[in-house]
MDAnalysis code that builds the backbone (N, CA, C; Angstrom):
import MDAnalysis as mda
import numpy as np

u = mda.Universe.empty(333, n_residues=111, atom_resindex=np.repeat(np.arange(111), 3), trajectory=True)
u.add_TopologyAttr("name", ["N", "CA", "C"] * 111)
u.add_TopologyAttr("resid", np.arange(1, 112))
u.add_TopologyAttr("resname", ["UNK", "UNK", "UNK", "UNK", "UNK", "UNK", "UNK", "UNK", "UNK", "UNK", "UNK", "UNK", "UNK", "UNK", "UNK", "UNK", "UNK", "UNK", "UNK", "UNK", "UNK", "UNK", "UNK", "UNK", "UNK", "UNK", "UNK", "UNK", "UNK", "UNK", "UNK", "UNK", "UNK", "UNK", "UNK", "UNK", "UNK", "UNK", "UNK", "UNK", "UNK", "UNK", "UNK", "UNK", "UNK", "UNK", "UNK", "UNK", "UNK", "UNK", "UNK", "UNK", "UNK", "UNK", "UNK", "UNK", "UNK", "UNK", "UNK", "UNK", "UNK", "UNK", "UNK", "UNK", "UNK", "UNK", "UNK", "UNK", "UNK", "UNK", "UNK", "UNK", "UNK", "UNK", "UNK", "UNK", "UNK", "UNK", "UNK", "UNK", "UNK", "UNK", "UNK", "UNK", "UNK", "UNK", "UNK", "UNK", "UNK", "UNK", "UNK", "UNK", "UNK", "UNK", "UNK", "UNK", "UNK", "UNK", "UNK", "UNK", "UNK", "UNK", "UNK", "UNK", "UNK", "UNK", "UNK", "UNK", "UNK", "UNK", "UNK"])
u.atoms.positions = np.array([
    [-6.489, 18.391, 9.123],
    [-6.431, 17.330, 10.119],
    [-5.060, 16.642, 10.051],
    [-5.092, 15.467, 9.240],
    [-3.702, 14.575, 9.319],
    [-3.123, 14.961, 8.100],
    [-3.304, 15.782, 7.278],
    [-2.742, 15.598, 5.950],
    [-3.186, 17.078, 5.007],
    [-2.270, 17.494, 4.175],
    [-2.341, 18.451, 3.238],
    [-2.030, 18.002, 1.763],
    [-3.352, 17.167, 1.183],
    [-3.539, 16.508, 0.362],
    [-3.334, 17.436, -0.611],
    [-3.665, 19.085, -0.890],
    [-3.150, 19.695, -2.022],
    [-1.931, 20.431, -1.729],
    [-1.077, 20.164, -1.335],
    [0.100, 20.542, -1.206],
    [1.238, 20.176, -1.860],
    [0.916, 18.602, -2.545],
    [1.746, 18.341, -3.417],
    [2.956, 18.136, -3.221],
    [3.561, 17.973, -1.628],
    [4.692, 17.603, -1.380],
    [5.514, 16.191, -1.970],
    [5.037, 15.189, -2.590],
    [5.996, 14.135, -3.060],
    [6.840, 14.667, -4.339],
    [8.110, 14.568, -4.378],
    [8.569, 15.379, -5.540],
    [9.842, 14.224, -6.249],
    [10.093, 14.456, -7.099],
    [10.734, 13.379, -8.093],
    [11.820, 12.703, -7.115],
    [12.470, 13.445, -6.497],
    [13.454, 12.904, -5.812],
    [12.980, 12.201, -4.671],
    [11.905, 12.043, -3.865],
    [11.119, 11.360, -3.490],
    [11.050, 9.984, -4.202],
    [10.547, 9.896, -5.319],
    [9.570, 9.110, -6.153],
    [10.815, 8.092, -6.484],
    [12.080, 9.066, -6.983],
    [13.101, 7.708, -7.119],
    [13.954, 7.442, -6.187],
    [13.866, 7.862, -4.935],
    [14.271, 7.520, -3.818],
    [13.734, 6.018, -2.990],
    [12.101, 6.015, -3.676],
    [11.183, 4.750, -3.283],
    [11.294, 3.632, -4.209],
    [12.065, 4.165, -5.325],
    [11.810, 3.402, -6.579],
    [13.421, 2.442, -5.805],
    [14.469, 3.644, -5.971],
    [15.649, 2.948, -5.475],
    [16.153, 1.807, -4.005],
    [15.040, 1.893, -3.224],
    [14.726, 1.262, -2.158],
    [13.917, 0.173, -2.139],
    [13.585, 0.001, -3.058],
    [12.416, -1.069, -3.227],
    [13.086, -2.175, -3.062],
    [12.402, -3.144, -2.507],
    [12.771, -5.037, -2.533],
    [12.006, -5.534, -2.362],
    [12.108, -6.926, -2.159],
    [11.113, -7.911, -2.251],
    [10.756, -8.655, -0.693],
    [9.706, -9.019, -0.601],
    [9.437, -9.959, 0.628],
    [8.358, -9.370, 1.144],
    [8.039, -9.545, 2.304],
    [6.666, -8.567, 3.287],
    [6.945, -7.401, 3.115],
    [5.764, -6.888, 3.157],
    [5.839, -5.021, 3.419],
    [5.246, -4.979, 4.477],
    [5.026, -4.053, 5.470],
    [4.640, -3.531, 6.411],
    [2.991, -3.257, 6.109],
    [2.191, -4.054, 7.027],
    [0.844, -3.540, 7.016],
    [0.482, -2.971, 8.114],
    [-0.954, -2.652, 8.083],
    [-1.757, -1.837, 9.264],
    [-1.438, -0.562, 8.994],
    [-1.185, 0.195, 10.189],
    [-1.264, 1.770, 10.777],
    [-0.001, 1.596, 10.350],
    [0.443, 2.020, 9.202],
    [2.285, 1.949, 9.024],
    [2.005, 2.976, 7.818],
    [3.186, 3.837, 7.825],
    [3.544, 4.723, 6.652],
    [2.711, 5.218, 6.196],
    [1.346, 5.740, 4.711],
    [0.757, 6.082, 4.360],
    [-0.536, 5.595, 4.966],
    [-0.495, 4.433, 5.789],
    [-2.033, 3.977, 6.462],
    [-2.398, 4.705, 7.734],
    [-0.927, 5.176, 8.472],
    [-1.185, 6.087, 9.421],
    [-2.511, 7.081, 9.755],
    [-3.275, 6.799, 10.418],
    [-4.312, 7.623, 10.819],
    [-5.735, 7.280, 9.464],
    [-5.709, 6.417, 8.993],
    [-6.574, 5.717, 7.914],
    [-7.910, 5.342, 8.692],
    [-9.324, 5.370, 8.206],
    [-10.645, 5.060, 8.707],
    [-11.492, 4.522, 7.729],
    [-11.958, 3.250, 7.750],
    [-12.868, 2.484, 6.624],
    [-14.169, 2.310, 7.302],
    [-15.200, 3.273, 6.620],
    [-16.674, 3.334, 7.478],
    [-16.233, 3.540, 8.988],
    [-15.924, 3.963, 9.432],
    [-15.564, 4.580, 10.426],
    [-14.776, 3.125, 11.746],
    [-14.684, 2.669, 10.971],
    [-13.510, 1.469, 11.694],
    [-12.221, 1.707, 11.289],
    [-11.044, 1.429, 12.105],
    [-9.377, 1.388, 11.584],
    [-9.313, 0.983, 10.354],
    [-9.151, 1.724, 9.470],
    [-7.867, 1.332, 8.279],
    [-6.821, 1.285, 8.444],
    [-6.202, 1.552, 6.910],
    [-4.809, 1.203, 6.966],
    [-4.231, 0.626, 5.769],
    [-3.405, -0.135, 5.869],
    [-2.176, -0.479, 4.678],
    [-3.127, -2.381, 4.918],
    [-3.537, -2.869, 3.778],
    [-3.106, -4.258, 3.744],
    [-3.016, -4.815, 2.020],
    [-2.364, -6.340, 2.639],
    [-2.184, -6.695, 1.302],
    [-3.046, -8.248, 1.148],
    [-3.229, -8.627, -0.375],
    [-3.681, -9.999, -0.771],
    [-3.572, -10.500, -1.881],
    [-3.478, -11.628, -1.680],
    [-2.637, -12.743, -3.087],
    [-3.430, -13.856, -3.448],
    [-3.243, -14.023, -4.726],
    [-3.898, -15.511, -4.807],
    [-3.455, -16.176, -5.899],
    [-3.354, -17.312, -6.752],
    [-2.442, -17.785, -7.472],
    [-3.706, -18.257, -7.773],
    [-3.351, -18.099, -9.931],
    [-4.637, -18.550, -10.855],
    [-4.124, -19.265, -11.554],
    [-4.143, -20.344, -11.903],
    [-4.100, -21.118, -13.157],
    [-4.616, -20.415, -14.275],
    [-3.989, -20.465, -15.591],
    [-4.138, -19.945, -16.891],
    [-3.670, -20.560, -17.788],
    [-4.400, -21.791, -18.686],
    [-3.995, -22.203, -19.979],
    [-2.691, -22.726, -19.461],
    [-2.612, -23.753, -18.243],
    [-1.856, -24.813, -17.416],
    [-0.440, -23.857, -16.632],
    [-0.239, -22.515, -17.142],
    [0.800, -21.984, -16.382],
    [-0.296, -21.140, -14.700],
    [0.874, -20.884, -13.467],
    [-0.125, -20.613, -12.709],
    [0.739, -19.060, -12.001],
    [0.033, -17.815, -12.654],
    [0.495, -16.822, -12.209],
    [-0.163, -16.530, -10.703],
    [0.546, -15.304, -10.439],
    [0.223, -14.943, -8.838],
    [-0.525, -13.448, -9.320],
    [-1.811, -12.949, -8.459],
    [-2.328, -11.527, -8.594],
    [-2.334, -10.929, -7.124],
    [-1.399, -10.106, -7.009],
    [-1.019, -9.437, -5.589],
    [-2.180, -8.316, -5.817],
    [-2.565, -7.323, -4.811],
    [-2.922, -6.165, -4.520],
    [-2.021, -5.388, -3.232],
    [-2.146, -4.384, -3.401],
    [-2.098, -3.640, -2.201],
    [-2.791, -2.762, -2.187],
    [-3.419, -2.718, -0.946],
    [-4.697, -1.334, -0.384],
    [-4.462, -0.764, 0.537],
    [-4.721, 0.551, 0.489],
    [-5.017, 1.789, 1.513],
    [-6.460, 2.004, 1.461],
    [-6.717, 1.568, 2.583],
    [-8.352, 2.098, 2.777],
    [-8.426, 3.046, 3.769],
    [-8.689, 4.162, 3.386],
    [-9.487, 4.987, 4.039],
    [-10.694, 5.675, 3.216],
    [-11.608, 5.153, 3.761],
    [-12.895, 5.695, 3.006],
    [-14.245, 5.706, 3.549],
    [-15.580, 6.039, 2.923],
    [-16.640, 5.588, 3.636],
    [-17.204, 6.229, 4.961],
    [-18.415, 5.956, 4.905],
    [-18.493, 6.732, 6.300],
    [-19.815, 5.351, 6.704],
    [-19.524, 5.332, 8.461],
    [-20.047, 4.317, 8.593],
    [-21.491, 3.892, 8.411],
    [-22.566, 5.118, 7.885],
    [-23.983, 4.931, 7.495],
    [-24.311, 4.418, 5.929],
    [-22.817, 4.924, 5.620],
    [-22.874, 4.286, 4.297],
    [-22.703, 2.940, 4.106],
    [-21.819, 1.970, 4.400],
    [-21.408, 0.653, 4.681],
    [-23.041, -0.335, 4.497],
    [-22.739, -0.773, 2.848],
    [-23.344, -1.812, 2.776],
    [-23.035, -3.112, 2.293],
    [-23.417, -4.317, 2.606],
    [-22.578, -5.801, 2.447],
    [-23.855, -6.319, 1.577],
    [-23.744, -6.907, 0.029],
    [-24.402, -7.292, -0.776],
    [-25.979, -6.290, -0.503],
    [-25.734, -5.144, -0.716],
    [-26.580, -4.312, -0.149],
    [-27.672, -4.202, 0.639],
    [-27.184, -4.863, 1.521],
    [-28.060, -4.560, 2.930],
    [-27.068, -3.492, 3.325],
    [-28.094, -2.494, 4.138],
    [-27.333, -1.409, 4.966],
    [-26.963, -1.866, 6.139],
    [-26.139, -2.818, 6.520],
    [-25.474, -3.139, 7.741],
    [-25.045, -1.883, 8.381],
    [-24.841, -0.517, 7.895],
    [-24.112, 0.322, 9.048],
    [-24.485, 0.900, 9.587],
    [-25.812, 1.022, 9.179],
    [-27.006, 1.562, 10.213],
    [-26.972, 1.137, 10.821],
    [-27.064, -0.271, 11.389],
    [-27.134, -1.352, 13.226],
    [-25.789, -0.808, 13.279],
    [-25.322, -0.869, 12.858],
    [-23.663, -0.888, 13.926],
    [-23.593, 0.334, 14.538],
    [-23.720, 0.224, 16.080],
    [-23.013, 1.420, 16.773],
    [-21.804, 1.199, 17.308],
    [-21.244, 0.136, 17.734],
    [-19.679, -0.415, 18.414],
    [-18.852, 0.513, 17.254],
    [-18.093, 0.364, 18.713],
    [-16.547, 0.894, 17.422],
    [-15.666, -0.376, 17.491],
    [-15.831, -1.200, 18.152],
    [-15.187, -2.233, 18.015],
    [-16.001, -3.953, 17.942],
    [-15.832, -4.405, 16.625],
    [-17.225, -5.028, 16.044],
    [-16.149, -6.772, 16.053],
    [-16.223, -7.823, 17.023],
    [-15.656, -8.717, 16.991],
    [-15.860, -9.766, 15.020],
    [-14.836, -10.238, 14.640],
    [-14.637, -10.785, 13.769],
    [-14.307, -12.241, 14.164],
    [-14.862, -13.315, 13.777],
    [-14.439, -14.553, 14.308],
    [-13.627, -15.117, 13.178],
    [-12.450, -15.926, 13.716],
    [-11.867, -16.300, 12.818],
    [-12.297, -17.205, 11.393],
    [-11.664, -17.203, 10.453],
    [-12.257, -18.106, 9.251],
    [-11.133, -19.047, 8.728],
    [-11.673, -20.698, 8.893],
    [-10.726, -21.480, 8.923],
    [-10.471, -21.980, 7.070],
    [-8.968, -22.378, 7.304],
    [-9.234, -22.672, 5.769],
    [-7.942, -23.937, 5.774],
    [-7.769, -24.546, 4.420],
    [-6.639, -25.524, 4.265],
    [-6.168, -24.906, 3.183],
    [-5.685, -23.596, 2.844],
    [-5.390, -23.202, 1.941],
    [-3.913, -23.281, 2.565],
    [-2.904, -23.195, 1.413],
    [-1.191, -23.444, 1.853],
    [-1.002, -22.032, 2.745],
    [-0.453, -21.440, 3.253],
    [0.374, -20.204, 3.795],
    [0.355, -19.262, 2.637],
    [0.974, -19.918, 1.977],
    [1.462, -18.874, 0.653],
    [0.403, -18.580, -0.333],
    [-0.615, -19.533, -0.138],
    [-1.925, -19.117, -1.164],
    [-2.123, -17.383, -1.065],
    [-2.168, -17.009, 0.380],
    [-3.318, -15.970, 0.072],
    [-2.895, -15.094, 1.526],
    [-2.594, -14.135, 1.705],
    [-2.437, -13.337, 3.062],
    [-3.632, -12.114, 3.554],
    [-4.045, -12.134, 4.388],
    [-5.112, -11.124, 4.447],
    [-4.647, -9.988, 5.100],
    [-5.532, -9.130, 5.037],
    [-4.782, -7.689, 5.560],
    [-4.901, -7.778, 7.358],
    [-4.321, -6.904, 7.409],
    [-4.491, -6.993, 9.398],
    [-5.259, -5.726, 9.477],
])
């Protein structure tokens, strides 16, 4: 389909080519680069990221992630295990926004 997962094409010069390019600030989320063509329970995946800043013994570090989700299939999809993915037939399932007073920089959600 989209990909020849045993093919093994990333090769060292690759690897420090990404290493040598690297910087700091936003990365690119959604359908971008490795999220390209990505499906979570059978909704869009993709590339996202999230942050949150912990206090520890009075110093306050930051715990980033980054995810690629593609996974799941949508009969599987369960939320505190109820099988929610059984009802779902939409392919496009509205999300209402969720308000918060958290700073900007607390916490970024994926798109």
């Amino acid at each position: 389909m989209l990909n020849d997962i045993n093919g093994f094409h990333v090769r060292a010069q690759h690897v420090e080519a990404a290493i040598a390019g690297a910087t700091d600030g936003p990365v690119q989320e959604g359908s971008v680069g490795g999220g390209t063509g990505m499906t979570c329970h059978g909704f869009k995946g993709g590339i996202g990221t999230a942050s949150r800043r912990v206090p520890v013994g009075g110093t306050e570090y930051t715990v980033g992630v980054l995810v690629q989700a593609n996974h799941g299939s949508r009969s599987r999809l369960a939320i505190n295990g109820v099988p929610i993915g059984l009802s779902i037939d939409a392919e496009v399932v509205p999300v209402p926004p969720v308000p918060t007073d958290a700073h900007p920089g607390m916490a970024r959600s994926s798109r």
